[in-house]
C-alpha positions, 0 to 999 in steps of 0.5 A: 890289200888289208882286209879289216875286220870289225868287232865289239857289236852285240845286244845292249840295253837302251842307255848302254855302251858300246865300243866297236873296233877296227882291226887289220885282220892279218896278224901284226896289221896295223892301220895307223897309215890308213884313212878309216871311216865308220858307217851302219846300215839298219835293215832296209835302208842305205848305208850311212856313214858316221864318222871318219878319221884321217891319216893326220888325225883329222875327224869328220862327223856326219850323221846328226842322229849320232853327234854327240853320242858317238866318238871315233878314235885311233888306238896308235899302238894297237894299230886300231880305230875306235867307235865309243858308242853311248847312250845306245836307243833301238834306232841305232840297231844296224849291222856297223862297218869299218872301211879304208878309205883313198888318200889321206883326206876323209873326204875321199872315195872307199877303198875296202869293206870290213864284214861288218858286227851286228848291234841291237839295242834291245830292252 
């Protein structure tokens, strides 16, 4: 089991930048083996997912709200995934989590949950 942890939310301004990252929590992990998708959940709604990375590279988008604004990415020697979030708008306040998915493919079911960091875009 690897627990993930999220980091990099917090109050930004219309128009702002965000980037979220996507870290094993123990000391030293790595998640360069791991299929890692990115989801949001604002109050009241489902969970959407946002994008996916494969174990080979491969990215998935999936929301239309954030094609284009939003990019996922692995930092390799980091051991990390990466969400670049631009051009901030208040409907993209939502708690973001990362999660491990099965396998290999993005098409896969989730595996594990990260606690989840707040973002609030706010004037």
């Amino acid at each position: 089991q690897l627990p993930l942890e999220e980091s990099g939310g917090g109050l930004v301004q219309p128009g702002g930048s965000l980037r979220l990252t996507c870290a094993g929590a123990a000391p030293g992990a790595t998640l360069n083996s791991y299929t890692i998708g990115w989801f949001r959940q604002a109050p009241g709604q489902e969970r959407e997912a946002l994008s996916c990375t494969s174990t080979f590279g491969d990215v998935a988008n999936y929301a239309d709200s954030v094609k284009g604004r939003f990019t996922i990415s692995r930092d390799n020697a980091q051991g990390t995934v990466l969400l670049q979030m631009n051009d901030l708008q208040p409907e993209d306040t939502a708690v973001y989590y990362c999660a491990r998915k099965i396998g290999t493919s993005c098409s896969g079911r989730v595996h594990s949950w990260g606690q989840g960091t707040q973002v609030t875009v706010s004037s």
